[in-house]
DSSP file (Angstrom, degrees, kcal/mol; ACC not computed):
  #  RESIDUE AA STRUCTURE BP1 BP2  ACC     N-H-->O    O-->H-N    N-H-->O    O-->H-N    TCO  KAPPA ALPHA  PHI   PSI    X-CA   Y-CA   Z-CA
    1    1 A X     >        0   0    0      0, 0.0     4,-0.6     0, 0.0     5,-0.1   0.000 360.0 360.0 360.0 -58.5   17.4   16.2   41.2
    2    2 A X  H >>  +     0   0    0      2,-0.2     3,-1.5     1,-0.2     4,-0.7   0.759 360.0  51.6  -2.9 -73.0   14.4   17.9   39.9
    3    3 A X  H >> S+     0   0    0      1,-0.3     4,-3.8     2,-0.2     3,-1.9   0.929  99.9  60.7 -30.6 -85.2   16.3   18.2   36.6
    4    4 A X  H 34 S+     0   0    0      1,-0.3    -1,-0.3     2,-0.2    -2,-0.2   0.351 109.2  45.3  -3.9 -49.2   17.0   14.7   36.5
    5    5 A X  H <X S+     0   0    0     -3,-1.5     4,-1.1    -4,-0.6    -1,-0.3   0.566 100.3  60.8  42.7-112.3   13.5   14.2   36.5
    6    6 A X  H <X S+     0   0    0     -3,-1.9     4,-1.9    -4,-0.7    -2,-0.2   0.758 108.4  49.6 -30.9 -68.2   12.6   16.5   34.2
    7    7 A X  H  X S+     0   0    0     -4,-3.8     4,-1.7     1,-0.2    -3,-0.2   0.640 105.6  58.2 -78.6 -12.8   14.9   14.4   31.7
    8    8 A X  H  > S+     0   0    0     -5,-0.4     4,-3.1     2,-0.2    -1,-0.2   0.872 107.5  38.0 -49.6 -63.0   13.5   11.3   32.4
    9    9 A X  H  X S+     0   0    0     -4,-1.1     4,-2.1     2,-0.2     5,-0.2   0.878 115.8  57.6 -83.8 -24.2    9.9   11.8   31.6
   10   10 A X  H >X S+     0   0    0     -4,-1.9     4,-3.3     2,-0.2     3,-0.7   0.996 109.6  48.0 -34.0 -77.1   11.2   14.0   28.4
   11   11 A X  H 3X S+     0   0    0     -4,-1.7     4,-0.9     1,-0.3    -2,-0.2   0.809 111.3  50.1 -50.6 -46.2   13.0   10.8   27.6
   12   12 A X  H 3< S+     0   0    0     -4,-3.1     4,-0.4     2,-0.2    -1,-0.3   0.811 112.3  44.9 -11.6 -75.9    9.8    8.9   28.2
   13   13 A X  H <X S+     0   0    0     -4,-2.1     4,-1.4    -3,-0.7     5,-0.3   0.573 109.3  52.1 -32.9 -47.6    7.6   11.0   26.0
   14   14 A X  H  X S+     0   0    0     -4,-3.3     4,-1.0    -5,-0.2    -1,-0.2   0.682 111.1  49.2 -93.3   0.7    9.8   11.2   23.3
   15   15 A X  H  X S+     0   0    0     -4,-0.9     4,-1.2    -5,-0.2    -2,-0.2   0.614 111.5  51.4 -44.3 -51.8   10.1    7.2   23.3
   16   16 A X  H  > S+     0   0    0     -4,-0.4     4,-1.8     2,-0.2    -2,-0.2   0.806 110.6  46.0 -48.7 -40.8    6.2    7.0   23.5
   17   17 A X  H  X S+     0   0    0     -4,-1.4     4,-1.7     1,-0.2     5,-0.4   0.919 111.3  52.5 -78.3 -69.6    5.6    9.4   20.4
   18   18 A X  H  X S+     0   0    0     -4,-1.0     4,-1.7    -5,-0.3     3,-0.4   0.755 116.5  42.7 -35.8 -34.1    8.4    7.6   18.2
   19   19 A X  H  X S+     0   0    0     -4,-1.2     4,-1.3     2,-0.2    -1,-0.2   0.788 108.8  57.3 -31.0 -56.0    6.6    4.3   19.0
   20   20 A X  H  < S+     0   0    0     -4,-1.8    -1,-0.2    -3,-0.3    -2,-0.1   0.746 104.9  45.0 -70.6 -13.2    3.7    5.6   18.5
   21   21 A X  H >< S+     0   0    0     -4,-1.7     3,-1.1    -3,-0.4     4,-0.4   0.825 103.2  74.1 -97.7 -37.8    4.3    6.9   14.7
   22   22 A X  H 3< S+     0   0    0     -4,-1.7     3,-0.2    -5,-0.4    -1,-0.2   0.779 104.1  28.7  30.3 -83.6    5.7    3.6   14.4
   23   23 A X  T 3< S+     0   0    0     -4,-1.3    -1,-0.3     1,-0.1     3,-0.1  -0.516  99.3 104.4-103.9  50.0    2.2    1.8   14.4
   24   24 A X  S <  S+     0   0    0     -3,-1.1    -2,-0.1     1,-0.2    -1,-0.1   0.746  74.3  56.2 -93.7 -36.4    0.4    5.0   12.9
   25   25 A X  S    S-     0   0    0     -4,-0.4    -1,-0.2    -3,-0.2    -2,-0.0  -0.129  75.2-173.7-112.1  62.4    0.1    3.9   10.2
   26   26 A X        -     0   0    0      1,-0.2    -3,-0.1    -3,-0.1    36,-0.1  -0.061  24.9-133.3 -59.7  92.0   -1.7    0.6   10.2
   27   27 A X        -     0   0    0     34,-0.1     2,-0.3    35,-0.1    -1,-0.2  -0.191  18.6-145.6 -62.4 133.2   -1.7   -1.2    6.6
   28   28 A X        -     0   0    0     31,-0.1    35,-0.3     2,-0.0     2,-0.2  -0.993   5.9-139.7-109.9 139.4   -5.4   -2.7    5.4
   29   29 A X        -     0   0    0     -2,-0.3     2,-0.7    33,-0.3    35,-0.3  -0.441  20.0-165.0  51.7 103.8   -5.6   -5.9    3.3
   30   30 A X  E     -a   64   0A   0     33,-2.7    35,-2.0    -2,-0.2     2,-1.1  -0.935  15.1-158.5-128.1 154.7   -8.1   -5.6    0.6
   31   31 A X  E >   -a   65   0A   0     -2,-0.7     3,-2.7    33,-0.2     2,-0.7  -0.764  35.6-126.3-108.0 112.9   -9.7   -8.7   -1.5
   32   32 A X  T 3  S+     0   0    0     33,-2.6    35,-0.4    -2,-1.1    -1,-0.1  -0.295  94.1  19.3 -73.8 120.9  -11.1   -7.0   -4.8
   33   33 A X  T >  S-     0   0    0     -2,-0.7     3,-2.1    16,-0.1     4,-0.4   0.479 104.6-143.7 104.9  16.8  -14.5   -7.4   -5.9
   34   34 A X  G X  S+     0   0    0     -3,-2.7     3,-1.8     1,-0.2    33,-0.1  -0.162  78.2  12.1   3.1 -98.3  -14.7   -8.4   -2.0
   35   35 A X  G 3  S+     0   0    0      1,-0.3    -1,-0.2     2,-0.1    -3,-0.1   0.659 138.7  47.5 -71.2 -10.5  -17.3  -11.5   -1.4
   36   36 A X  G <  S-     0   0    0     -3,-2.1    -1,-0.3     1,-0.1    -2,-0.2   0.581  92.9-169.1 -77.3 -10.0  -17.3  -11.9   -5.3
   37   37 A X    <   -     0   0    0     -3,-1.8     2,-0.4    -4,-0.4    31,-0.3   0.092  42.4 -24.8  50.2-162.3  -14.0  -11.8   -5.4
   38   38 A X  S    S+     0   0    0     29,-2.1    31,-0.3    -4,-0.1     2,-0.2  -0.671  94.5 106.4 -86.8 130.8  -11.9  -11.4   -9.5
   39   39 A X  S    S-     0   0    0     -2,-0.4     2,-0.2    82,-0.1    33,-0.1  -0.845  86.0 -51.5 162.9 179.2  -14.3  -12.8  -12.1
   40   40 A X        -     0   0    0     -2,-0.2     3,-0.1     1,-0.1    82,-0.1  -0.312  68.6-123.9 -73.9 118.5  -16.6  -11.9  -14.8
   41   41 A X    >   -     0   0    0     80,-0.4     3,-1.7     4,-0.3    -1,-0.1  -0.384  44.9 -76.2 -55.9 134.7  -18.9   -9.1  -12.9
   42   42 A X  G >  S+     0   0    0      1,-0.2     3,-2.0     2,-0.2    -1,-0.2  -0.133 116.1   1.3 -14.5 118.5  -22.4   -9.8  -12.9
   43   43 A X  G 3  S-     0   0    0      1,-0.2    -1,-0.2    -3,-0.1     3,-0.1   0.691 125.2 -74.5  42.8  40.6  -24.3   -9.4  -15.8
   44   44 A X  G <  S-     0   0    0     -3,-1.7    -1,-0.2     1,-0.2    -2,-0.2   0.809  70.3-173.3  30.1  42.5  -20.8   -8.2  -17.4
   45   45 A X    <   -     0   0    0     -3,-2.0    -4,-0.3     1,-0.2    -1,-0.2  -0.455   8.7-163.7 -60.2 131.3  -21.3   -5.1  -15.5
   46   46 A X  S    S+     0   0    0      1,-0.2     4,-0.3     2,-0.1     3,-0.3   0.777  83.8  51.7 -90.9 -23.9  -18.4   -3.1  -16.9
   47   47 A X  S >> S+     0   0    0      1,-0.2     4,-1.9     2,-0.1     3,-0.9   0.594  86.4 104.5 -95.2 -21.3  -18.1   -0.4  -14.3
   48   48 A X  H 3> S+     0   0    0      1,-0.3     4,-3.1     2,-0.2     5,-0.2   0.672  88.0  25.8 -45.2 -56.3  -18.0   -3.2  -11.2
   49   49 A X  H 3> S+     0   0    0     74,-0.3     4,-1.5    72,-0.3    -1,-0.3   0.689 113.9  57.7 -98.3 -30.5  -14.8   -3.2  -10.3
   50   50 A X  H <4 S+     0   0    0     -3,-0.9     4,-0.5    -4,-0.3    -1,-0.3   0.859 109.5  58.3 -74.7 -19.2  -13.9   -0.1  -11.3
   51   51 A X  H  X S+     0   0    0     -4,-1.9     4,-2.7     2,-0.2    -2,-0.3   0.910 111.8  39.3 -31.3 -66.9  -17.4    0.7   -8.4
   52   52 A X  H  X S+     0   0    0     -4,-3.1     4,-1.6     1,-0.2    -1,-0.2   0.968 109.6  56.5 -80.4 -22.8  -15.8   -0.9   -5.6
   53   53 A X  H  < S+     0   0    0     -4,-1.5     3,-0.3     1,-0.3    -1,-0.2   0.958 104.3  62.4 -59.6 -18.5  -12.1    0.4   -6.3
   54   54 A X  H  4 S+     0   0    0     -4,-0.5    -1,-0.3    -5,-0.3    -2,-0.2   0.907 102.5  46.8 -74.1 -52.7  -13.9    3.8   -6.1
   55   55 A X  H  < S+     0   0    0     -4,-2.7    -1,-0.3     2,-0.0    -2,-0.2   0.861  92.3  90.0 -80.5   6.6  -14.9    3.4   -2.7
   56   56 A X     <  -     0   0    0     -4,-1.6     2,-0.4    -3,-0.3    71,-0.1  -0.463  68.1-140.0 -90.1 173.7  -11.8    2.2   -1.1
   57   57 A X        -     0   0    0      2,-0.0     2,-0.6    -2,-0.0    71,-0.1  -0.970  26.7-159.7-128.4 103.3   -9.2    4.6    0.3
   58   58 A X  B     -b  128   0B   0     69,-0.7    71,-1.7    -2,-0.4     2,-0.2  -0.835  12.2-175.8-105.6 113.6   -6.0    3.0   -0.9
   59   59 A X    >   -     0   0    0     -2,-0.6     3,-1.9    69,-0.2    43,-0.1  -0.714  36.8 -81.3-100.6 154.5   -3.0    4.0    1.1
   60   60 A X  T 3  S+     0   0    0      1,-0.2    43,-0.2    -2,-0.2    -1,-0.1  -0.247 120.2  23.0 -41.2 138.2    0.8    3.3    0.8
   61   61 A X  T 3  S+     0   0    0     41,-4.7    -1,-0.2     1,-0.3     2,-0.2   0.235  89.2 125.0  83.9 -10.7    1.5   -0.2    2.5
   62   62 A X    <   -     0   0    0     -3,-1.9    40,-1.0    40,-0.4    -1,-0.3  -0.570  52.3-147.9 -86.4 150.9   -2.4   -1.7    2.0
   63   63 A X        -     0   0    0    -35,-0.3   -33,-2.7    38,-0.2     2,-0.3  -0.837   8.9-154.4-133.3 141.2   -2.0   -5.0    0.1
   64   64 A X  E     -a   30   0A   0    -35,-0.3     2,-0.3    -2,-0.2    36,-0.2  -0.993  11.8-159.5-116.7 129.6   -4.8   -6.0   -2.3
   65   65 A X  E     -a   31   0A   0    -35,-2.0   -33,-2.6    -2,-0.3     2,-0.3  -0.895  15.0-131.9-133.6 164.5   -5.5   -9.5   -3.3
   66   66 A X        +     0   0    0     32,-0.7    31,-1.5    -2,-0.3     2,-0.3  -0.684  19.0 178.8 -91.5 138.1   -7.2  -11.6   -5.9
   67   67 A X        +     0   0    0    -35,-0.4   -29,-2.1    -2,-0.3     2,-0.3  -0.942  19.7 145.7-105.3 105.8   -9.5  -14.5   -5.1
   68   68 A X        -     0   0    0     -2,-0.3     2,-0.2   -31,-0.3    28,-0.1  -0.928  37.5-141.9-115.6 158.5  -11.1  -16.4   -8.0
   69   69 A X        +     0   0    0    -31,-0.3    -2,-0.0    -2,-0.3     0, 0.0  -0.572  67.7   9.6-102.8 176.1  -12.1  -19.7   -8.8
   70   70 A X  S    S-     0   0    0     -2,-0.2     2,-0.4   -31,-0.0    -2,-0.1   0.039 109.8  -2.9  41.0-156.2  -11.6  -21.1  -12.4
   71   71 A X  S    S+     0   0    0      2,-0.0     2,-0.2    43,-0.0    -2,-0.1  -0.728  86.9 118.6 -57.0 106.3   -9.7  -19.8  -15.2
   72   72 A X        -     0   0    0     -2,-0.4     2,-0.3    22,-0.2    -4,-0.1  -0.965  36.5-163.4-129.7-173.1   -8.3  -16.7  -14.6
   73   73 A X        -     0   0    0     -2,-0.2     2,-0.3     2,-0.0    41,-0.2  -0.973  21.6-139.2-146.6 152.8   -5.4  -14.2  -14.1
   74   74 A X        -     0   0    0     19,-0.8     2,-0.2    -2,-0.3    38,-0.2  -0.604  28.3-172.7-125.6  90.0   -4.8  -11.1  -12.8
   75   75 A X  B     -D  111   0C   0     36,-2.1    36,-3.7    -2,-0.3     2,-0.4  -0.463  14.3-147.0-122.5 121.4   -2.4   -9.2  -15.4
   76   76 A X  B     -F   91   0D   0     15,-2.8    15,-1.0    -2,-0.2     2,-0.2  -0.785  14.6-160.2 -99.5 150.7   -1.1   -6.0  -14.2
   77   77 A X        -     0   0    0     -2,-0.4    32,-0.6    13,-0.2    13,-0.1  -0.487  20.7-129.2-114.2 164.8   -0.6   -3.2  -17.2
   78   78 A X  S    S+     0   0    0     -2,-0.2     2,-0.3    30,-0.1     3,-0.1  -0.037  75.5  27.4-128.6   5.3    1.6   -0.4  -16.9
   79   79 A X  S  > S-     0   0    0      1,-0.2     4,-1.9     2,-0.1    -2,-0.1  -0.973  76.1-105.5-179.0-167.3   -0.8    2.6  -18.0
   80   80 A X  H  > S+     0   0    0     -2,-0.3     4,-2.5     2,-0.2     5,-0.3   0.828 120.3  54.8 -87.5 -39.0   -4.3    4.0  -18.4
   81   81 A X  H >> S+     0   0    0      2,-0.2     4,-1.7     1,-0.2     3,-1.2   0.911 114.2  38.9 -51.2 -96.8   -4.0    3.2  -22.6
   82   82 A X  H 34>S+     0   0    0      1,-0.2     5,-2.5     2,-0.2    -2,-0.2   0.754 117.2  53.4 -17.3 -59.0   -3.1   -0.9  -22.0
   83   83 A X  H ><5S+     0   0    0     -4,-1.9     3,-2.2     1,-0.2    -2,-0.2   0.912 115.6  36.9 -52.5 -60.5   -5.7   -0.8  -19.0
   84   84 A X  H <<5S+     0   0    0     -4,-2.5    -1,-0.2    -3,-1.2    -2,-0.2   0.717 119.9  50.2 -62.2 -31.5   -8.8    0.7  -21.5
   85   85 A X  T 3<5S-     0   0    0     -4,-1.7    -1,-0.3    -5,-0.3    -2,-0.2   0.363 111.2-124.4 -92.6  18.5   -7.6   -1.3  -24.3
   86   86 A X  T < 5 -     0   0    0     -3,-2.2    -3,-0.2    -5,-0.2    33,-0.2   0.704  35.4-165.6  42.1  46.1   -7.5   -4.6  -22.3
   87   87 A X      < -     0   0    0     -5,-2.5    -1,-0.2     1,-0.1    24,-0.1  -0.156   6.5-148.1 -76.2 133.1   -3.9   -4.8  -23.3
   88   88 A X        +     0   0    0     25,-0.1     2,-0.2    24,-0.0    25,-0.1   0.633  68.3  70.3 -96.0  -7.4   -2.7   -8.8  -22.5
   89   89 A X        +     0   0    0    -14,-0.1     2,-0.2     2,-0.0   -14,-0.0  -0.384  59.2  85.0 -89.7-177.9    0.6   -8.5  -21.7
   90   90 A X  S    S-     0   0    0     -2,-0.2     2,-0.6   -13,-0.1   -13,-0.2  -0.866  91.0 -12.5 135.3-166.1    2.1   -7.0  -18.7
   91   91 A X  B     -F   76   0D   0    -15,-1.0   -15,-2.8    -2,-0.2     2,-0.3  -0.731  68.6-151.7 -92.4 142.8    2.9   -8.7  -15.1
   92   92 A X        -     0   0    0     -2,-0.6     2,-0.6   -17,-0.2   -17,-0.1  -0.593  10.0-164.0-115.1 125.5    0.9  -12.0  -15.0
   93   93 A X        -     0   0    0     -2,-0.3   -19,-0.8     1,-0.1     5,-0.1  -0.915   6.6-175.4 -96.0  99.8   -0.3  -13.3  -11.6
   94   94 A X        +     0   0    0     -2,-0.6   -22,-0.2   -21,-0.1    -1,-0.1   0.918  53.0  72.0 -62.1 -40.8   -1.2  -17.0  -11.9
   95   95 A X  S >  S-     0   0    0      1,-0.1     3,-0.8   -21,-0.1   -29,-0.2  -0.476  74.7-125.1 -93.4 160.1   -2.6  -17.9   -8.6
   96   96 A X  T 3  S+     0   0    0      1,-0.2   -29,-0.2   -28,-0.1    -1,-0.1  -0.434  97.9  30.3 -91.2 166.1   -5.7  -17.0   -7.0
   97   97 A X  T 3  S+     0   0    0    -31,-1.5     2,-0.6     1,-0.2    -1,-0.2   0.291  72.7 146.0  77.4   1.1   -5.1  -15.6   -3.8
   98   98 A X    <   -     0   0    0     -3,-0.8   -32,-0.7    -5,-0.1    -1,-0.2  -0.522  47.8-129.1 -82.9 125.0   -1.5  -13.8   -4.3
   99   99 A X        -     0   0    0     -2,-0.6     2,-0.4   -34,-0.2   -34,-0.2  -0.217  12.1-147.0 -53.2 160.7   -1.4  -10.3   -2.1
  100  100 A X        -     0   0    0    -36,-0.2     2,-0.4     2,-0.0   -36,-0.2  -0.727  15.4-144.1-113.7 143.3   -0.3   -7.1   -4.4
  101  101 A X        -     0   0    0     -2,-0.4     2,-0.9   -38,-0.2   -38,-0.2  -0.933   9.3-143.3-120.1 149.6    1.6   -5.0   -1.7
  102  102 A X        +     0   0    0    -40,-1.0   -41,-4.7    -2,-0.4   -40,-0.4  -0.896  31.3 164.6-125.5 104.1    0.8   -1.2   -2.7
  103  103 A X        +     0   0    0     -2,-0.9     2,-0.2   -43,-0.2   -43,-0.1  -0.297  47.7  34.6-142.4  64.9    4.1    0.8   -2.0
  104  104 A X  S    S-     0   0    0      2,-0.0    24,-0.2   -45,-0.0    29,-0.1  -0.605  89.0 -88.2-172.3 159.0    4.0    4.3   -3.7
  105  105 A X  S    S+     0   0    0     -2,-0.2     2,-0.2    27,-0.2    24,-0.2   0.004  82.7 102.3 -43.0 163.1    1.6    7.1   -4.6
  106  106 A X  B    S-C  128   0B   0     22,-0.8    22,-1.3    27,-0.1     2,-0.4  -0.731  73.6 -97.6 141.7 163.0    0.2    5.8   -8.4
  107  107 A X        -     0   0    0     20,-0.2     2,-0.5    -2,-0.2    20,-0.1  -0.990  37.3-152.4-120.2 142.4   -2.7    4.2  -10.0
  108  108 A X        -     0   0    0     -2,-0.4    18,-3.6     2,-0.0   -30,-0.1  -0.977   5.1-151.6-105.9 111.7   -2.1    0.4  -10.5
  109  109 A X        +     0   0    0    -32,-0.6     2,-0.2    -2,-0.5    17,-0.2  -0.273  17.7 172.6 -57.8 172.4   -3.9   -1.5  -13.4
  110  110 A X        -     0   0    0    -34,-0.1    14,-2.3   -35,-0.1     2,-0.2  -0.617   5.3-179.4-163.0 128.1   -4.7   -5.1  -13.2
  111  111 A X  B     -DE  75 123C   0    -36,-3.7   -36,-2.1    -2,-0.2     2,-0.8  -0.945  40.7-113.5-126.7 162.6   -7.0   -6.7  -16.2
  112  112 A X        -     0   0    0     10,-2.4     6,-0.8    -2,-0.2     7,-0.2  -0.863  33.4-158.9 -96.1 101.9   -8.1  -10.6  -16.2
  113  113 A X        +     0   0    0     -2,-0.8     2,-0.8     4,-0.1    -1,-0.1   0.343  54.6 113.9 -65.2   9.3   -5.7  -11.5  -19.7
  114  114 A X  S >  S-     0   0    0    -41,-0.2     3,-2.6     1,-0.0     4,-0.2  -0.672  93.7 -69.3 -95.2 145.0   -8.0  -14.8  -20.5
  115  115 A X  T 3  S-     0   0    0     -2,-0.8     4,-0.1     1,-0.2     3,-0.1  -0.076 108.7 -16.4  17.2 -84.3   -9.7  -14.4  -23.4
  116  116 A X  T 3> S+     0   0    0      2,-0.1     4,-0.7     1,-0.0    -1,-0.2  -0.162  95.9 108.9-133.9  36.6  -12.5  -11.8  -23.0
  117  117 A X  T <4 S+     0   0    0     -3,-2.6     3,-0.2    -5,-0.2    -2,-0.1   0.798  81.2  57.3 -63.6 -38.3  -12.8  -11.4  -19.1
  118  118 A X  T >4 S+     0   0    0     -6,-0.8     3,-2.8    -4,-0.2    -1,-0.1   0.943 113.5  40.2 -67.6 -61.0  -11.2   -7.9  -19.6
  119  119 A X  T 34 S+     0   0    0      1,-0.3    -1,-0.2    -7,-0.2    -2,-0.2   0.768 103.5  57.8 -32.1 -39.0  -13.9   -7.0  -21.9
  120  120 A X  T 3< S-     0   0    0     -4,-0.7    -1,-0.3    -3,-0.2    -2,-0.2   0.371 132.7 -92.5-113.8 -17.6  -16.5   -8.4  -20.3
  121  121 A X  S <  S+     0   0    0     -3,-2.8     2,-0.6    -4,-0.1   -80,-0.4   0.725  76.7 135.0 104.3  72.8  -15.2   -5.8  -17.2
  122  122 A X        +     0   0    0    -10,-0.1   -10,-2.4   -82,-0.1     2,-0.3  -0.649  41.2  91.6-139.3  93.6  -13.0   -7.5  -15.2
  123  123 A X  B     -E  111   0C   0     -2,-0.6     2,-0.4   -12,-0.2   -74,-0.3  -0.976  52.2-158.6-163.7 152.5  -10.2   -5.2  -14.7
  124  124 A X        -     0   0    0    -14,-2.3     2,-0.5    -2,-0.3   -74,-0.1  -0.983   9.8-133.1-141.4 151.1   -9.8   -2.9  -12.3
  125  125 A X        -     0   0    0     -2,-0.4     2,-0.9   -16,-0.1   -16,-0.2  -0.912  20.6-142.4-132.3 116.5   -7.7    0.5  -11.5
  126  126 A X        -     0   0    0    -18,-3.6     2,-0.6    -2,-0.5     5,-0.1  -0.408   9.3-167.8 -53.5  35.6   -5.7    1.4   -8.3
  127  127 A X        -     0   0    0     -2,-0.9   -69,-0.7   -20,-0.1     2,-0.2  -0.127   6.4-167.4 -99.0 139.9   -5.5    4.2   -7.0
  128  128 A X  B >   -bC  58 106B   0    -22,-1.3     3,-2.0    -2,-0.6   -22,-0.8  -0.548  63.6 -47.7 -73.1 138.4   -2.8    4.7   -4.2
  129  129 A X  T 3  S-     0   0    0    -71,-1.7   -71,-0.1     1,-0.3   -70,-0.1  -0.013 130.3  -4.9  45.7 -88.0   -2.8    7.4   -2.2
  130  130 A X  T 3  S-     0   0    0     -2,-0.1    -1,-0.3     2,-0.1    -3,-0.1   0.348  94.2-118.5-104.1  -4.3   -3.4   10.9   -4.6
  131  131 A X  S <  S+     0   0    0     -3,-2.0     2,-0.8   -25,-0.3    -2,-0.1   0.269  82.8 106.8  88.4 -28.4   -3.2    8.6   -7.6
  132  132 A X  S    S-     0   0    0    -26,-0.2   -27,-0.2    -5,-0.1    -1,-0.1  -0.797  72.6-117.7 -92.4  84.5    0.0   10.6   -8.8
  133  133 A X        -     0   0    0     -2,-0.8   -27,-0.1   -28,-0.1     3,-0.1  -0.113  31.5-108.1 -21.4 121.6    3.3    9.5   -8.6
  134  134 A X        -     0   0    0    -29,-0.1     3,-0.1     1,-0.0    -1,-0.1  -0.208  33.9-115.4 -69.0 148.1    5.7   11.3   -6.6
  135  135 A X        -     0   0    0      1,-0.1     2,-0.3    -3,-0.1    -1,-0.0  -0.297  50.7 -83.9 -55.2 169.4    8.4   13.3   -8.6
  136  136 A X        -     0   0    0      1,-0.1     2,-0.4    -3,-0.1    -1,-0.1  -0.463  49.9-101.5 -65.2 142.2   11.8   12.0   -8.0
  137  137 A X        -     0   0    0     -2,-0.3     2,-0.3    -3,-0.1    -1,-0.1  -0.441  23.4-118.8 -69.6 126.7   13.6   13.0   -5.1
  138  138 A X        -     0   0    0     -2,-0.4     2,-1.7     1,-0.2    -1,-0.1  -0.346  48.5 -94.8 -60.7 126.3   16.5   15.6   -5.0
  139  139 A X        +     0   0    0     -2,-0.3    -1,-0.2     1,-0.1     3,-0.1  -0.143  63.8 157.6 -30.7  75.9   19.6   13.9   -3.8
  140  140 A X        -     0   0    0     -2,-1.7     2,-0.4     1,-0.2    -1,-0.1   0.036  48.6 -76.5-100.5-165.7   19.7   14.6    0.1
  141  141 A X        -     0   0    0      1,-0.1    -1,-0.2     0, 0.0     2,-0.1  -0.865  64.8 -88.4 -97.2 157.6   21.5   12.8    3.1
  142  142 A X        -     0   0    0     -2,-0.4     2,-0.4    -3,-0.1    -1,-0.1  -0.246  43.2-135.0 -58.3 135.2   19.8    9.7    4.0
  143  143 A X        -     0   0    0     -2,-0.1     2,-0.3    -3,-0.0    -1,-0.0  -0.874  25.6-106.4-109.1 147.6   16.8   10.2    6.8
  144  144 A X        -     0   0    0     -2,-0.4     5,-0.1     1,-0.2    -1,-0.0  -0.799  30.6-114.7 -52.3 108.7   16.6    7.8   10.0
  145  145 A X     >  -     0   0    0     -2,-0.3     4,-1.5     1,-0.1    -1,-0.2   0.227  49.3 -93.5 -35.5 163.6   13.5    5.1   10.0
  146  146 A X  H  > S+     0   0    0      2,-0.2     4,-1.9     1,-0.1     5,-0.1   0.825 122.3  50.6 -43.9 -45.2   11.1    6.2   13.1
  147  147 A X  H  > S+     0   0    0      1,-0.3     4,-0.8     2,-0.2    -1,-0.1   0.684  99.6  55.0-112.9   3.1   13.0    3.7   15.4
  148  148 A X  H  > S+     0   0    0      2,-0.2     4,-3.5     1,-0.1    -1,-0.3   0.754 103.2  60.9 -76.6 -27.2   16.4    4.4   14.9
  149  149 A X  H >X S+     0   0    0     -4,-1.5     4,-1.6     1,-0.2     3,-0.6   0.977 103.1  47.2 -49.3 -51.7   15.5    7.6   15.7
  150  150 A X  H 3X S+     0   0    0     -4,-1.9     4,-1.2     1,-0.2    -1,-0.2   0.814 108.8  58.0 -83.7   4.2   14.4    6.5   19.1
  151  151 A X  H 3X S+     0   0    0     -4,-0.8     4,-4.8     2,-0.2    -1,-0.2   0.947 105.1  53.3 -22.6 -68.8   17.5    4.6   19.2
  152  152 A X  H <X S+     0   0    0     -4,-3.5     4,-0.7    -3,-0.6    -2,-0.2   0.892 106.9  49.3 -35.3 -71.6   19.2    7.8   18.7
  153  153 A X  H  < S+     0   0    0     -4,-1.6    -1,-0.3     1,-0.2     5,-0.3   0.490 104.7  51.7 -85.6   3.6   17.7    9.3   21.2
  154  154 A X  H >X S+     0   0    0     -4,-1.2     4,-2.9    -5,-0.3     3,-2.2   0.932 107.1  52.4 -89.4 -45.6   18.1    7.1   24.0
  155  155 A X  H 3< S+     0   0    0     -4,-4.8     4,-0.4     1,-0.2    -1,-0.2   0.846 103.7  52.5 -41.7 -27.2   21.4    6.6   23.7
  156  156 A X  T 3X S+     0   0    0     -4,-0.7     4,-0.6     1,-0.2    -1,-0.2   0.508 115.7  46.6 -94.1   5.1   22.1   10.0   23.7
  157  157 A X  H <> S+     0   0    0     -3,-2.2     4,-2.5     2,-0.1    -1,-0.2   0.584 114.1  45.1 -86.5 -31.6   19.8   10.1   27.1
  158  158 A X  H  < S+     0   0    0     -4,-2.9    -2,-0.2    -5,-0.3    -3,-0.1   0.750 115.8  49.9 -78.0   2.7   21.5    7.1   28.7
  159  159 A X  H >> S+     0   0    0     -4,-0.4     3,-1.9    -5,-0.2     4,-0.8   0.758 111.5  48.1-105.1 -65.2   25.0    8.8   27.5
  160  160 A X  H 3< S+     0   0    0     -4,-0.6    -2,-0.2     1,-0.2     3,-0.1   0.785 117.0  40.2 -51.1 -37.0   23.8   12.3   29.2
  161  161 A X  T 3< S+     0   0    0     -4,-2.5    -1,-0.2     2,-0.2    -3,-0.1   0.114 108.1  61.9-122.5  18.9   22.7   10.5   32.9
  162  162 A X  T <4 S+     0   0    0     -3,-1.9    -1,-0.2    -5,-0.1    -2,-0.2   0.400 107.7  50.7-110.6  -6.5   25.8    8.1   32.8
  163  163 A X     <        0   0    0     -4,-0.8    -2,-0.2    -3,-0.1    -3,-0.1   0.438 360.0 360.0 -85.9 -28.0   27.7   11.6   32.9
  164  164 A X              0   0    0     -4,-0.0    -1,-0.1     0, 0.0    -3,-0.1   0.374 360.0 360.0-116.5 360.0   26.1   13.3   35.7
């Protein structure tokens, strides 16, 4: 009986932890430029945005979005070159207020492509986690999400004590 137990509150515990890694990792929301939100920095301070991005701690799964009023866009570029040279293509977010979801290691560009907004410093640079892109992955077997694991393992408790 003891035993029995034993495998109970095991089964417990290891149900708690998977849960708990679950919600570990708890995504934050940021609005760039925060209570100024995307527009031409003050006194066309060039460094602004690249200022606040500098203090954030940007992790996989934190979503940043753009806020402005008027004319603008928030046009993401696809490397450090495009970004420094306020390069105008790239992908174009029309509306104010659309989230960005940030889901890999990387730096993300984003410049304002209306006229001379970029210039003027309103661009900003992402970086996700280490900034680095992960290498590609070697072809392995497929790993089980957090909560199929505790799937897993409860069946194979409730399998074990329907047995005994």
């Amino acid at each position: 009986m003891s035993s029995r137990i034993s495998l109970v509150g095991l089964f417990f515990i290891v149900s708690a932890v998977a849960i708990s890694l679950q919600g570990a990792n708890a995504a934050t929301t940021y609005t760039v430029g925060d209570s100024l939100g995307w527009t031409i920095p003050p006194n066309n301070s060039v460094g602004y945005y690249e200022d606040w991005a500098t203090n954030k701690t940007f992790q996989i799964g934190d979503s940043v979005v753009f806020n402005w009023n008027g004319t603008h866009t928030a046009t993401e570029v696809f490397s450090e070159e495009e970004y420094e040279n306020c390069t105008k293509t790239g992908l174009v977010i029309v509306t104010s207020g659309v989230s960005v979801l940030l889901n890999a290691n990387g730096t993300r560009y984003f410049v304002c492509s209306v006229g001379t907004h970029c210039e003027q410093g309103m661009k900003v640079a992402i970086k996700v986690g280490n900034g680095i892109p992960p290498p590609p992955p070697p072809s392995a077997a497929p790993s089980l999400p957090v909560g199929s694991l505790a799937a897993v393992v409860s069946s194979i408790f409730m399998l074990f004590f329907s047995y005994m």
